[in-house]
C-alpha positions in Angstrom: -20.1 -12.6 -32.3 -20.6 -9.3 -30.2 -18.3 -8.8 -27.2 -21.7 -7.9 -25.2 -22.6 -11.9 -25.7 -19.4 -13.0 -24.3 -20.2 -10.2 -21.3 -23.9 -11.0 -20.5 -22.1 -15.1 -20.7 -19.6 -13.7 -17.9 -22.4 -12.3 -15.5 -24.6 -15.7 -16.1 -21.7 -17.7 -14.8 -20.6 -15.6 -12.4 -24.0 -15.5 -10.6 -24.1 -19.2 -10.0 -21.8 -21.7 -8.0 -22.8 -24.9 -10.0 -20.3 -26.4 -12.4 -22.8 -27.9 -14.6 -24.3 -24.5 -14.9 -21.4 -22.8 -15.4 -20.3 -25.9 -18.2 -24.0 -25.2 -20.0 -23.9 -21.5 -20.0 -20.0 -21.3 -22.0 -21.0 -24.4 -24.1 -23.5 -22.6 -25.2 -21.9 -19.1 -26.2 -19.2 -21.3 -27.6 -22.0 -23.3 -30.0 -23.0 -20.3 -31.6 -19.4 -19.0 -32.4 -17.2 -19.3 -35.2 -13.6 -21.4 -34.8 -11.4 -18.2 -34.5 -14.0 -16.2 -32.6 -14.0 -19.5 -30.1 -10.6 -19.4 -29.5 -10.7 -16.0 -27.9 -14.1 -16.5 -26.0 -12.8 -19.6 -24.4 -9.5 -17.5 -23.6 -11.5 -14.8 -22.1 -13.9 -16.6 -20.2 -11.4 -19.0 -18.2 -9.8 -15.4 -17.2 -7.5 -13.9 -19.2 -7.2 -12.4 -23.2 -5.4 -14.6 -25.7 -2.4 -12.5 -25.4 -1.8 -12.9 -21.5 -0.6 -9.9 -21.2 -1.2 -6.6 -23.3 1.8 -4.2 -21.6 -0.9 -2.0 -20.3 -1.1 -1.2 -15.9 -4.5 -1.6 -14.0 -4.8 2.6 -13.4 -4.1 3.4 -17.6 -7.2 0.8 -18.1 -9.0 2.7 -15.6 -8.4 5.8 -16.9 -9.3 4.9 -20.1 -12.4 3.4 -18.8 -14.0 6.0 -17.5 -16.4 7.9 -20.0 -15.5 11.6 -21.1 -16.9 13.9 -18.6 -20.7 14.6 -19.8 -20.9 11.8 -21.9 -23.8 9.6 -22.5 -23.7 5.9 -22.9 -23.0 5.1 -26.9 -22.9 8.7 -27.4 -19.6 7.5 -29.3 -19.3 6.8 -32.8 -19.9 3.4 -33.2 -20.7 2.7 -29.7 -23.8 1.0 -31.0 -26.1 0.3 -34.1 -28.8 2.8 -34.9 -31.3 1.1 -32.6 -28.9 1.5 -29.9 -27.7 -1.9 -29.4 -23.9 -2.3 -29.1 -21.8 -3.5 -31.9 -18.2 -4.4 -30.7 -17.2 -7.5 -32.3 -15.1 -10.2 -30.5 -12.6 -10.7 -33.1 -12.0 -7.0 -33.6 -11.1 -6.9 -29.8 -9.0 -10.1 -30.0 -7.2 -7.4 -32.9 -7.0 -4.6 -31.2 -5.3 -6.4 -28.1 -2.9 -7.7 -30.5 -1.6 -4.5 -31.8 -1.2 -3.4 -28.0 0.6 -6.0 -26.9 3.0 -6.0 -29.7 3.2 -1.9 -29.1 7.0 -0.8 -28.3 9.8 1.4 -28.8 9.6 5.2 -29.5 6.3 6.9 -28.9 4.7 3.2 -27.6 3.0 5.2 -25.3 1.3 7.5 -26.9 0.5 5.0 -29.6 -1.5 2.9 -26.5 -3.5 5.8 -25.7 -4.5 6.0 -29.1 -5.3 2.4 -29.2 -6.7 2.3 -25.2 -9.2 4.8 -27.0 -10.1 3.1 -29.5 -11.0 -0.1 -27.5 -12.8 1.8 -24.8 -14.5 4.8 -27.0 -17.1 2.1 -28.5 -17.6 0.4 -25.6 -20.7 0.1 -23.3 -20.6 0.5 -19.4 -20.8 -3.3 -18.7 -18.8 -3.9 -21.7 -15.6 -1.7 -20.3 -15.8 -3.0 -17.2 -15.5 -6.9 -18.3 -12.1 -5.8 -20.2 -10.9 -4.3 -17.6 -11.7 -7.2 -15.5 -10.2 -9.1 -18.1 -6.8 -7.1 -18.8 -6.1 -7.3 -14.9 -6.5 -10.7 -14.1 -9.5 -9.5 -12.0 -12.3 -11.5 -13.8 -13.1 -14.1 -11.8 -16.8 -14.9 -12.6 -15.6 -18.7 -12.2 -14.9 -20.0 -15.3 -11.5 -22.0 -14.8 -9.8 -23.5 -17.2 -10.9 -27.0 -16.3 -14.9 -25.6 -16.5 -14.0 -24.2 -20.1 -12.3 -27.6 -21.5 -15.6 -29.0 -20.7 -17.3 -26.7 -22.2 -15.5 -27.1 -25.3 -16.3 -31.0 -25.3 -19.9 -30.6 -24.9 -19.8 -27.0 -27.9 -18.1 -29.7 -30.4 -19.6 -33.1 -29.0 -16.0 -34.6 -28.1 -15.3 -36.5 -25.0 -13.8 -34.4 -22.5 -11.0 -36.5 -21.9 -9.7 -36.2 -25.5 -10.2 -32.2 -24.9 -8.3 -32.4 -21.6 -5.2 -34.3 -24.0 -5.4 -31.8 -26.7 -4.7 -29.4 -23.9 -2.1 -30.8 -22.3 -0.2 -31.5 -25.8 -1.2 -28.2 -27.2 0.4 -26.2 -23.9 -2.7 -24.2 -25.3 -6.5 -23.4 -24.1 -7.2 -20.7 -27.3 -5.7 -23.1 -29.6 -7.5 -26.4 -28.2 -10.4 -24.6 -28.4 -10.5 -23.4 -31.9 -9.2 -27.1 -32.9 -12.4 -28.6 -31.3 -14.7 -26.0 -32.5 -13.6 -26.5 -35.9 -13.2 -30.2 -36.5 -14.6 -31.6 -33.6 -12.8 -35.0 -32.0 -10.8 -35.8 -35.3 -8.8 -32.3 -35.6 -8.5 -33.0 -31.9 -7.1 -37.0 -32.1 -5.1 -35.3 -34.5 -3.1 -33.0 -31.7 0.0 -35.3 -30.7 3.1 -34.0 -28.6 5.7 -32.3 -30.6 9.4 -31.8 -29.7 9.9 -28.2 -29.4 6.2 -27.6 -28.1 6.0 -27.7 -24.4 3.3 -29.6 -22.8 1.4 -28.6 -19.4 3.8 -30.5 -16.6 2.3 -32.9 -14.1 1.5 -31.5 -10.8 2.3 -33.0 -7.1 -0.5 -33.0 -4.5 0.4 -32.5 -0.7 0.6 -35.3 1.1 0.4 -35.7 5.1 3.3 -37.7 6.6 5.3 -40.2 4.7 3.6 -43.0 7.0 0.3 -41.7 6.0 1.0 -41.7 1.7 2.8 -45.0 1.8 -0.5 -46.4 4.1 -2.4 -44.9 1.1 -0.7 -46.0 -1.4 -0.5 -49.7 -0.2 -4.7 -49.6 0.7 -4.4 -49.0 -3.3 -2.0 -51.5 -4.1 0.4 -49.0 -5.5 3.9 -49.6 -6.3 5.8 -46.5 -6.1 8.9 -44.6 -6.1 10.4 -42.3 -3.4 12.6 -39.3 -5.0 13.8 -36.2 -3.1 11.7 -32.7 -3.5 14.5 -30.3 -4.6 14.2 -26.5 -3.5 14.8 -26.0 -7.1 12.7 -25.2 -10.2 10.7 -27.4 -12.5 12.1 -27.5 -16.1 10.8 -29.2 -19.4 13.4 -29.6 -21.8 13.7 -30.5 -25.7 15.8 -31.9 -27.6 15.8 -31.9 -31.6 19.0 -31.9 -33.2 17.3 -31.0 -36.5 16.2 -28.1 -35.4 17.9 -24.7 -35.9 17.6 -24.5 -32.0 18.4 -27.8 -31.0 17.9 -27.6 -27.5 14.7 -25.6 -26.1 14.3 -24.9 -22.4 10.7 -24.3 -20.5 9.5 -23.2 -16.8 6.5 -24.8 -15.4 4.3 -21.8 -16.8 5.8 -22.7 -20.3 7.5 -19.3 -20.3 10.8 -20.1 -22.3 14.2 -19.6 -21.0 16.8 -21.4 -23.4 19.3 -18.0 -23.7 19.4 -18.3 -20.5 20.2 -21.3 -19.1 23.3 -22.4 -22.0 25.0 -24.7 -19.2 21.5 -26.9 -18.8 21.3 -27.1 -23.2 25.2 -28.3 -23.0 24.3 -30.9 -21.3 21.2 -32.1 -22.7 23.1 -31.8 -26.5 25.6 -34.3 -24.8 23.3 -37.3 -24.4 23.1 -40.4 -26.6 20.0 -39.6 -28.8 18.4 -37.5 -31.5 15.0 -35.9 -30.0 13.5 -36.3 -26.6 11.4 -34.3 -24.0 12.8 -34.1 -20.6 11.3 -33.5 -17.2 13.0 -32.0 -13.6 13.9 -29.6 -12.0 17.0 -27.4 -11.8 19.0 -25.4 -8.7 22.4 -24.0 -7.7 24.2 -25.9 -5.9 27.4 -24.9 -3.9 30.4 -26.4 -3.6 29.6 -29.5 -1.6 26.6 -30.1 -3.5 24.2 -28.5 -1.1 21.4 -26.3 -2.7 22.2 -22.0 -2.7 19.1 -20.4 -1.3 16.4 -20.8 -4.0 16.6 -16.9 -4.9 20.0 -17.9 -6.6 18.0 -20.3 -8.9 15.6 -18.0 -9.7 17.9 -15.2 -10.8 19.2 -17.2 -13.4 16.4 -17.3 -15.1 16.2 -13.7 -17.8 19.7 -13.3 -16.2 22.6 -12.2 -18.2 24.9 -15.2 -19.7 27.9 -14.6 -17.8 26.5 -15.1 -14.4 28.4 -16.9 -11.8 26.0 -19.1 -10.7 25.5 -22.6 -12.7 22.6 -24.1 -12.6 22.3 -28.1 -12.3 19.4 -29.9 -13.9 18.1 -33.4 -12.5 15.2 -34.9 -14.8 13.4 -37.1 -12.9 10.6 -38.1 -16.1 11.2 -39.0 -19.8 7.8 -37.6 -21.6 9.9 -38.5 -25.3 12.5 -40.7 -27.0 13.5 -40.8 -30.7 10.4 -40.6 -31.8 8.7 -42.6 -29.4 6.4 -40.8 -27.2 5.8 -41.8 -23.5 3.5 -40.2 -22.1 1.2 -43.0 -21.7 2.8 -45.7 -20.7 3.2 -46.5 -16.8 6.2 -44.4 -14.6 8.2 -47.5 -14.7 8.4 -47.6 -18.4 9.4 -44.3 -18.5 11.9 -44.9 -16.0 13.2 -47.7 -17.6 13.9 -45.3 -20.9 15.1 -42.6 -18.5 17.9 -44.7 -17.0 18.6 -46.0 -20.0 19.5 -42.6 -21.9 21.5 -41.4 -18.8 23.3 -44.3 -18.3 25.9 -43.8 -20.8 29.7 -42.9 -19.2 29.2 -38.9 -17.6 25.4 -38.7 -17.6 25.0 -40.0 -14.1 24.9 -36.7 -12.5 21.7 -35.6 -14.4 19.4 -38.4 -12.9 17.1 -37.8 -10.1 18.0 -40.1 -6.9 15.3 -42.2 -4.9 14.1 -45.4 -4.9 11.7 -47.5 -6.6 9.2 -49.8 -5.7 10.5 -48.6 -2.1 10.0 -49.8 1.7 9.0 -48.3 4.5 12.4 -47.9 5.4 13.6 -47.2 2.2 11.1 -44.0 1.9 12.2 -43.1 5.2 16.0 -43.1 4.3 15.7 -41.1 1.0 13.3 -38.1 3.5 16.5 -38.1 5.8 19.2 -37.7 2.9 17.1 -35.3 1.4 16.9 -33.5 4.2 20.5 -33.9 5.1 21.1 -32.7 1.4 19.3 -29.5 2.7 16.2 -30.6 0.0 12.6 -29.7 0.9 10.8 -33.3 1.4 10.2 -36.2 -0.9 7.8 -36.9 -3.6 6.1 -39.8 -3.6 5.0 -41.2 -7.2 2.9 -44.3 -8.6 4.5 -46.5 -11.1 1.6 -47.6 -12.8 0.7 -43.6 -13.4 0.5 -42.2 -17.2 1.6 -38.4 -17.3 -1.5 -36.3 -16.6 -0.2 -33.3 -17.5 -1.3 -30.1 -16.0 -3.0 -31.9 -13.3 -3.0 -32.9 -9.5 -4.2 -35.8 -8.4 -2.5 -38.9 -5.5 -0.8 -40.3 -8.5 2.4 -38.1 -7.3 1.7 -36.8 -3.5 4.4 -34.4 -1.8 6.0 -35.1 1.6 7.8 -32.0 3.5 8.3 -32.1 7.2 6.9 -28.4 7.7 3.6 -27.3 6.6 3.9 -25.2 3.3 1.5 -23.3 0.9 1.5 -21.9 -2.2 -0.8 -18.8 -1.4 -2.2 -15.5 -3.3 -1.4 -12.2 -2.0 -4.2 -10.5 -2.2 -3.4 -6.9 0.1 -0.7 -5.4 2.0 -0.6 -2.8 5.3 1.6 0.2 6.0 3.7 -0.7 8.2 4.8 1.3 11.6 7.3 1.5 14.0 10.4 1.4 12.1 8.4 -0.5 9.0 6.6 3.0 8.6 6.5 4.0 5.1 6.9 0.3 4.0 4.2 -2.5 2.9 4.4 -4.8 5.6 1.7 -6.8 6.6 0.7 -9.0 3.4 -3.2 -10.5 3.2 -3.2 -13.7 1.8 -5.5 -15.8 -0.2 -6.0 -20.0 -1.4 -7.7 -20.1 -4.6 -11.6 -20.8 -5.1 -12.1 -24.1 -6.5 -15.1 -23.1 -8.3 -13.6 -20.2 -9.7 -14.3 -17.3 -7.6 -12.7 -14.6 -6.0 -9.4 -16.2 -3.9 -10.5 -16.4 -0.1 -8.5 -14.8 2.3 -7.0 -16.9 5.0 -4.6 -15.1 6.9 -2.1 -12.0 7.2 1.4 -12.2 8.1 4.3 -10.2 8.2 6.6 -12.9 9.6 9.7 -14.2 7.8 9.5 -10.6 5.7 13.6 -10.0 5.7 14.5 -5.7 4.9 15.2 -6.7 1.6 11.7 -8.4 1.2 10.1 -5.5 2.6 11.5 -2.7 -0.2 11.2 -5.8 -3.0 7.2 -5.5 -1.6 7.0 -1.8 -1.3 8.6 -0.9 -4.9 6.1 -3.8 -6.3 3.0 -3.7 -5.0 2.4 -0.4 -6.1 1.6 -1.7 -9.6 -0.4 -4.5 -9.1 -3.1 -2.2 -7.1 -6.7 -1.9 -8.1 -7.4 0.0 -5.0 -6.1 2.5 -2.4 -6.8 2.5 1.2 -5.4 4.6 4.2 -4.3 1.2 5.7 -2.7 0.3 2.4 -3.2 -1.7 -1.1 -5.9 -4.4 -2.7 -3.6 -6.3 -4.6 -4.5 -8.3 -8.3 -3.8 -11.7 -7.4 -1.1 -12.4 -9.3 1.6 -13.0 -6.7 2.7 -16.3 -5.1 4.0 -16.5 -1.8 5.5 -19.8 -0.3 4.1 -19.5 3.5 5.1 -22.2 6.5 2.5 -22.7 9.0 2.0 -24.7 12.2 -2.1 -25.6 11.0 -5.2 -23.8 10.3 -8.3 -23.5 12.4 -11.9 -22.7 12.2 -12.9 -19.1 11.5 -15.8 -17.4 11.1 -14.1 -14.1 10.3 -12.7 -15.5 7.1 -15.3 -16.6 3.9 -13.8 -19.8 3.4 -14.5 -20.2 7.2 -10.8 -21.4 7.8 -7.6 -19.4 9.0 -4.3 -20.1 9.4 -2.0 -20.2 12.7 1.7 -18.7 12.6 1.9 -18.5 8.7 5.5 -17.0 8.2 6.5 -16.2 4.9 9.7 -18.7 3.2 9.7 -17.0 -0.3 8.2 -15.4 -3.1 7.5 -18.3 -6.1 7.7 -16.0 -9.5 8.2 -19.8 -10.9 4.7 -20.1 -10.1 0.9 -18.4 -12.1 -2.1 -17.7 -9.9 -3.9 -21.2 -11.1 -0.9 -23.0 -9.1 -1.4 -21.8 -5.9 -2.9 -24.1 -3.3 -7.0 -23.6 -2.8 -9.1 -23.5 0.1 -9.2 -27.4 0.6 -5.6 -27.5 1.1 -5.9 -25.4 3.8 -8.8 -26.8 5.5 -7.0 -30.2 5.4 -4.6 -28.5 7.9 -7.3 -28.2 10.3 -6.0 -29.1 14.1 
C-alpha cells in the first residue's frame, strides 16, 4: 500500500465529524491492506507511528520537510513513478522509522539526517506534511483509537467487542490490528492475558458529590464499594516466578518501571502464590503514614536505586491468580481472591482500605478518613463490574471535594513584571471527543510556584510547533492537573465553555494526551 492512500484516508476523515463516516473511510483503507501493512495504518491513523516515538524534535522534521530551495515537486529520485504518481510504500516508512528510533550513540545525529533525508527526499507535499503531523503528535484528523478498533471489526468482520478485548489484553492497537486483519475473530479469541504482558488499566469517571453517585448507583441497583482516591500513581504489577524477571512493574501508560521500583517487586515476590497480575496504585508516604507531595512519587519513577524515598504500593484489584484469570468475573469475586492472597501474616499493609457493599454513612466515613489521611477523594466502584480495561464508564466514578481536571496544555505567554523572560501564562485544552484538535478552555497562571515556572520555561521550548511575540503553540502532549470553582458559557472559546479560577495543582507525566479530561467533563461543571 502507498503511504499517499493512507494520506488521502487522513484528509477524508478529517473533513467529516461523523463517527460512522470516519469508521467506513479507515475500514476501508484497512480492507485493501495486507496484515503487516495494517498494523502500521491502523497505528498511524489513530495518531501516532508504530514506534511512538522516533527521537527526532518538531523543528529537525520541519527542516527536513521543507523542499530544497528551487525544487520541484518529485523532482527527487524516486519521488514518484514515471507517470508522476508517488510511490512511497507504507511498510518502507514503518522501516525507515524503525532504524530512527533505534538510532544512538556516536555520530546518531548525523546518521538521522541521513535517514530524515531519506524519508522526506521521496516524499510529496501532502505526503511530508502527514509525517510530520504524524511524528509530532499533531495529527488529529479524528481517528481515535476507539474509531480505529471499530474499524478494524468491520475490515475483518469481527464483533467489535471481541476487537475492543484483544486490545485491552494485547496492551496493543498495531498488534490487535494485524491479528484481526490476518485471521479475523479466531486469531483474535485466540488473544488471552498473559502474565508479563500489561493490559490497558480500567479508568475512573468523575463523579459529582458522594450523595449524588450513591443516589445513582442505588436508581441502578448497584452494590458497591467505597475506597479512598490516593494522590499516588496507578501501578499494574506481575508476578511469574518462572520467569527470568519474576516480578515486572507497569505505569498506567504501560511504560515499564521494574529497575526502578525494587522495594514494590520485594514485596510482591513475598506473597503466597506463583503468578498473578496486580492492580493499585503507589506513593510516598512519610513517617506517620501521610502521603509526600505527589512530585516525590513521581521522581521515583527512572530514578536512581538508592533514593531515599520508598514507595508504598496498595492494590486495590486482582486481574490474575495462579493461572486463573479474573478479569471477567464481578468486583466482588475479585475481591474475594484479593483478600484472600493478602491475608496471609505481613501482607495486610498492601490492601487497599474502604468498604464494601457500603452505606450512606459508611461512604461518608471512608471520604472523611481519606481526607484526614491527606488522600484526594474516594472512588466509588460496582461490584457486579468485569474489568473494562482501558475504559471509562459509571462502573467506577471518582469523588473529590474540589473540582479537578486533567487538561492539555496547549500554549504558553511571556510573562512580565518580574515573570519577564519566563513562560507564564499556560493555555489549556479538554480533548475532542470526536477526535479533533483539543479545545481550549481557559488560561491560568495560578498555582505556577518559581520552580514550576523555570521547569515550564526550560520545557516548553521543545514541544513548540510555532513561535509568536506573545509566546509558544505547544504539541499537546502535556497534562496539567488544574482545580477550578466551575465553568461557564463562552462564546469566545470553540467548545463554547470556559472555566472560572482554574489554578494549576501539578503537572501529571503519569498521564498520555488520550487521558486527559474532554470537553464534556468540562461542560458538566457548568454553574
Amino acid at each position: 500500500m502507498l503511504l499517499s492512500e493512507v494520506v488521502d484516508a487522513s484528509r477524508e476523515v478529517g473533513a467529516t465529524r461523523s463517527r460512522t463516516t470516519k469508521t467506513e473511510v479507515v475500514a476501508a483503507l484497512l480492507a485493501r491492506t495486507e496484515p503487516a501493512e495494517g498494523a502500521v495504518v491502523a497505528s498511524w491513523l489513530a495518531g501516532e507511528p508504530r514506534q511512538r516515538k522516533v527521537g527526532v524534535g518538531w523543528r529537525t522534521l520541519s527542516a527536513h520537510a521543507e523542499p530544497a530551495p528551487g525544487a520541484t515537486e518529485g523532482a527527487t529520485e524516486g519521488a514518484t513513478t514515471a507517470d508522476g504518481a508517488p510511490r512511497l510504500e507504507v511498510v518502507a516508512v514503518d522501516a525507515l522509522l524503525d532504524r530512527l528510533a533505534t538510532t544512538s550513540g556516536a555520530g546518531a545525529a548525523a546518521r538521522r539526517d541521513a535517514l530524515l533525508g531519506e524519508l522526506f527526499g521521496p516524499a510529496t507535499a501532502q505526503e511530508r506534511s502527514f509525517l510530520v503531523r504524524l511524528l509530532t503528535g499533531e495529527l488529529r484528523q479524528g481517528a481515535l483509537e476507539a474509531v480505529v478498533l471499530d474499524a478494524v471489526a468491520r475490515a475483518c468482520g469481527a464483533p467489535v467487542a471481541l476487537v475492543r478485548r484483544a486490545a485491552m489484553l494485547s496492551g496493543s492497537l498495531p498488534t490487535t490490528a494485524q491479528a484481526a486483519l490476518a485471521g479475523g475473530a479466531q486469531a483474535l479469541e485466540a488473544v488471552r492475558l498473559e502474565v508479563g504482558r500489561p493490559v490497558h488499566p480500567m479508568l475512573a469517571s468523575p463523579g459529582g458529590t458522594l450523595e449524588d453517585v450513591l443516589a445513582d448507583a442505588g436508581e441502578r441497583a448497584l452494590d458497591v464499594v467505597v475506597e479512598p482516591k490516593l494522590d499516588g500513581a496507578r501501578i499494574q504489577v506481575h508476578l511469574d516466578r518462572g520467569a527470568d524477571v519474576p516480578v515486572r512493574v507497569w505505569t498506567r501508560t504501560l511504560r515499564e518501571v521494574t529497575g526502578g521500583l525494587p522495594e514494590v517487586a520485594a514485596q510482591v515476590l513475598a506473597l503466597p502464590c506463583d503468578t498473578a497480575v496486580l492492580d493499585g496504585e503507589t506513593l510516598a508516604l512519610d513517617d506517620d503514614g501521610r502521603p509526600r507531595p505527589f512530585q516525590d512519587t513521581m521522581a521515583r519513577f527512572g530514578s536512581d536505586v538508592g533514593s531515599e524515598v520508598l514507595l508504598s504500593p496498595f492494590f486495590f484489584d486482582l486481574l490474575h491468580l495462579d493461572g486463573r484469570d479474573l478479569l471477567d468475573e464481578p468486583l466482588a469475586a475479585r475481591l474475594v481472591a484479593l483478600d484472600g492472597l493478602l491475608a496471609a501474616p505481613g501482607h495486610a499493609p498492601l490492601r487497599m482500605p474502604g468498604a464494601r457493599g457500603a452505606t450512606a454513612e459508611q461512604a461518608a466515613a471512608v471520604l472523611e478518613r481519606a481526607l484526614a489521611d491527606g488522600h484526594e477523594g474516594v472512588v466509588v466502584k460496582d461490584l457486579a463490574a468485569p474489568y473494562a480495561a482501558g475504559r471509562r464508564g459509571r462502573a467506577w466514578q471518582k469523588v473529590k471535594p474540589v473540582h479537578t481536571l486533567d487538561l492539555l496544555v496547549v500554549g504558553a505567554e511571556w510573562g512580565y513584571g518580574r515573570r519577564t523572560g519566563s513562560l507564564s501564562n499556560i493555555h489549556l485544552a479538554a480533548r475532542d471527543p470526536d477526535g479533533g484538535a483539543p479545545l481550549v478552555v481557559g488560561k491560568t497562571f495560578k498555582g505556577v510556584t518559581d520552580a514550576l515556572l523555570a521547569w515550564q520555561t526550560e520545557t516548553f521550548p521543545g514541544l513548540a510547533t510555532a513561535e509568536h511575540r506573545w509566546g509558544l503553540e505547544l504539541r499537546p502532549e502535556l497534562v496539567v492537573e488544574v482545580a477550578v470553582d466551575g465553568a461557564q458559557r463562552s462564546t469566545r472559546y470553540p467548545g463554547g465553555v470556559a472555566l472560572r479560577f482554574a489554578r494549576v495543582l501539578r503537572y501529571r507525566p503519569d498521564k498520555t494526551a488520550d487521558q486527559a479530561d474532554d470537553v464534556e467533563a468540562v461542560r458538566a461543571l457548568l454553574l
